[in-house]
C-alpha positions, 0 to 999 in steps of 0.5 A, spaced: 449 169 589 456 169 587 461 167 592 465 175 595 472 175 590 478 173 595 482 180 597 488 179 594 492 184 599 496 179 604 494 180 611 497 179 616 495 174 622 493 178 628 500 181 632 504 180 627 506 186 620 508 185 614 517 185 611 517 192 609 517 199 610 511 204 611 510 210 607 511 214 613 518 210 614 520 212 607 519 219 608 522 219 614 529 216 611 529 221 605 528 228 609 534 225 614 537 223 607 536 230 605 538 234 611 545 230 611 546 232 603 544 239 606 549 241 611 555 237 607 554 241 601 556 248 603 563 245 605 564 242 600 563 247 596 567 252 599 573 246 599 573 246 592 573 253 591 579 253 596 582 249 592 581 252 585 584 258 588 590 255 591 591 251 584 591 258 581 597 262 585 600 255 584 600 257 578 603 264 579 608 262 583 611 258 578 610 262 572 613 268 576 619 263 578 620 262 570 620 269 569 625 270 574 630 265 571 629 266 564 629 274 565 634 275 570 639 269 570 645 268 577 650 272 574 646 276 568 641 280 572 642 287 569 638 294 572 631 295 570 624 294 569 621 288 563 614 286 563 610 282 560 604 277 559 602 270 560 595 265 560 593 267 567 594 276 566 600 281 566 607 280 570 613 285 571 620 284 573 624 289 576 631 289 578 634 294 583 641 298 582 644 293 587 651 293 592 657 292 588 660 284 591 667 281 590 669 277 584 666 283 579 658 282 581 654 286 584 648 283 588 641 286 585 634 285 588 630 282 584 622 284 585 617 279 580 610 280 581 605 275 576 598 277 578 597 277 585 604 273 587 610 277 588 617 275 589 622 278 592 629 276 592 637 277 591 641 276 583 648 276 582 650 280 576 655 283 572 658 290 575 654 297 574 656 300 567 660 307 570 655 312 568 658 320 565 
C-alpha cells in the first residue's frame, strides 16, 4: 500500500487557532455594515432633497430681485401689473398707486411673486399722472 496523501490544509496545534476570520465573523460584519448603510441612508436622503429645495427658492429670490430692479427701478416705479417667465416658471410684479412724498415721489408698493417666493416692499417713483 501506498503512504496516505499529506493533508494540505494547515492545522493548528491544539489550543492555539488559525490568523483570520471565520465565515461566521464575516457575516456578522457585513449585517452590521448593512445596518449602519441602512439607518444613515433615510438622512441623508431627506438632506439632499432640502437641499435642492433650498437651492431652487434661492434661486427664485434672486430672479424676483432682478425682476424688481429691472421692472421697477428707485425713483422709475410706475402703477400697474407687468408679467412674465423665466426658466423655473411665471413671475408678476405689481406696483400700488402709493402716497405722494416730497421731492415730487410718490412711495408705491411693490409685490413681486416668482413661483412660490413673494416679495413685498417700498419704490420711490415719479408722482401719479392727474386723472380727468
Amino acid at each position: 500500500m501506498s503512504a496516505p496523501c499529506p493533508d494540505p490544509r494547515p492545522t493548528a496545534k491544539p489550543g492555539f487557532t488559525l490568523p483570520g476570520f471565520t465565515l461566521v465573523e464575516a457575516l456578522v460584519a457585513l449585517l452590521v455594515i448593512g445596518g449602519a448603510i441602512a439607518a444613515v441612508m433615510p438622512p441623508l436622503g431627506n438632506a439632499l432633497r432640502a437641499k435642492g429645495e433650498r437651492e431652487a427658492e434661492l434661486s427664485a429670490v434672486l430672479m424676483a430681485q432682478s425682476i424688481l430692479d429691472a421692472q421697477a427701478p428707485p425713483g422709475l416705479a410706475r402703477e400697474g401689473l407687468r408679467e412674465g417667465r423665466w426658466a423655473g416658471g411665471r413671475w408678476a410684479l405689481e406696483i400700488g398707486r402709493g402716497e405722494e412724498g416730497p421731492e415730487g415721489l410718490a412711495l408705491r408698493p411693490v409685490r413681486v411673486a416668482v413661483g412660490t417666493v413673494v416679495l413685498h416692499t417700498l419704490r420711490p417713483g415719479p408722482p401719479a399722472e392727474a386723472r380727468p
